[in-house]
C-alpha positions, 0 to 999 in steps of 0.5 A: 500500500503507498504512503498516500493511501495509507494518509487516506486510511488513517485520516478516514479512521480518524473521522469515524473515531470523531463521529463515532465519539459525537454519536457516543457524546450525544447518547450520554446528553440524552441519558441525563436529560431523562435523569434531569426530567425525572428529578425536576417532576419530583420536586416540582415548584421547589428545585430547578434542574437544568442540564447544560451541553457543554459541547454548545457553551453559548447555547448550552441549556438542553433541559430545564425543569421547574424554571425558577431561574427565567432561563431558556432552552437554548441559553449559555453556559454558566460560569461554572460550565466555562470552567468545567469546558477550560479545565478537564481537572474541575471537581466533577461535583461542586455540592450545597453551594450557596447561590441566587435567583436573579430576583434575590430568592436564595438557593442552594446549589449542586452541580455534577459535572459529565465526563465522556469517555475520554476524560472530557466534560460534556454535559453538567447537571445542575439542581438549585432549590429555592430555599425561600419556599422552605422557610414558610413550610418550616415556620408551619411545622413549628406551629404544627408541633406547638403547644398552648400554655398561659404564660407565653411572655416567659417559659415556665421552666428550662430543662437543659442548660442552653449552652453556646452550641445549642445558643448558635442552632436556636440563632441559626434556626430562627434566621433560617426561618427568614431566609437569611444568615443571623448577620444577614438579617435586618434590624426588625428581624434582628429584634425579633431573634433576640426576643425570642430568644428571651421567651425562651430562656436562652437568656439565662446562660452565662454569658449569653446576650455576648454570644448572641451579640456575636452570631448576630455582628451586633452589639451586647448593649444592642442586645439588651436593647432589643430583648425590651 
């Protein structure tokens, strides 16, 4: 066989291993989109699931389930992507990070990155649930669980010490209910957190109003102030 011919014959494998990959490449991208459509129906109205085709940055979004986001089919790649397409060694799944609607509603986020067979990201799957739907469900089962007693404006017993760690959950907890972090939170919601934490009982700790001035980037003076 000549040189020229054998030019031929590797150039003409070369074309089938590229489309034969594409064709690979492709079926995996229509695998997740059935992961990212079955997820997306689970959780309807409360976790965004988008699948992006990273072969395609400037219209990566092939799917987009419970669109929360204002998204398109069609739309480009997030920042995320970019990275994931410039450098084969991105982690493969970036998990629970904090992230926004871009009408300021807070999520959570995690994205999973999609390798072909030849160690390159194809596609990235991507959840991102909307936090602020769980703050009302969580304040209606605290509510749900609640117990009726005459004397709401001081609790009639402590049963455990409320120590430092226990102070941060109970401070994290009521933020969480207003959809922000304890130093995120406005000044009334702020007012609100330090006086209910004095209903109930956190007050009576040693060094407590120090603690709360702390979690909450207030000050202890501001502390007592607020628990009036």
């Amino acid at each position: 066989m000549s040189e020229a011919m054998e030019d031929d014959e590797r150039r003409q494998r070369s074309g089938e291993d590229v489309i034969d990959e594409r064709d690979a490449d492709e079926h995996l991208i229509r695998e997740a989109e059935k992961i990212a459509v079955a997820l997306g129906r689970m959780f309807p109205g409360l976790c965004e699931v988008v699948l992006h085709d990273l072969r395609d940055p400037a219209n990566a979004i092939r799917v987009i389930e419970n669109n929360l986001s204002g998204r398109q089919v069609g739309d480009s790649a997030t920042e995320l992507g970019l990275r994931r397409i410039s450098d084969p060694g991105y982690p493969s799944v970036v998990q629970n990070y904090a992230n926004r609607f871009p009408d300021g509603r807070p999520a959570k986020s995690t994205s999973i990155g999609i390798k072909n067979s030849s160690g390159r990201y194809v596609a990235a799957l991507c959840l991102n649930l909307d936090i602020s739907v769980l703050s009302p469900l969580t304040l209606t089962l605290s509510n749900l669980v609640a117990t009726e007693t005459g004397h709401r404006d001081e609790p009639l017993e402590t049963l455990r010490d409320r120590n430092a760690r226990e102070l941060r959950r109970a401070v994290e907890s009521l933020s969480a209910e207003r959809a922000a972090t304890p130093r995120a939170l406005s000044r009334e919601a702020k007012k609100e957190v330090v006086r209910k934490l004095r209903e109930d009982g956190y007050f009576e700790s040693r060094d407590a109003a120090q603690t709360i001035a702390d979690l909450l980037g207030i000050s202890r003076a501001t502390v007592y102030n607020y628990a009036k």
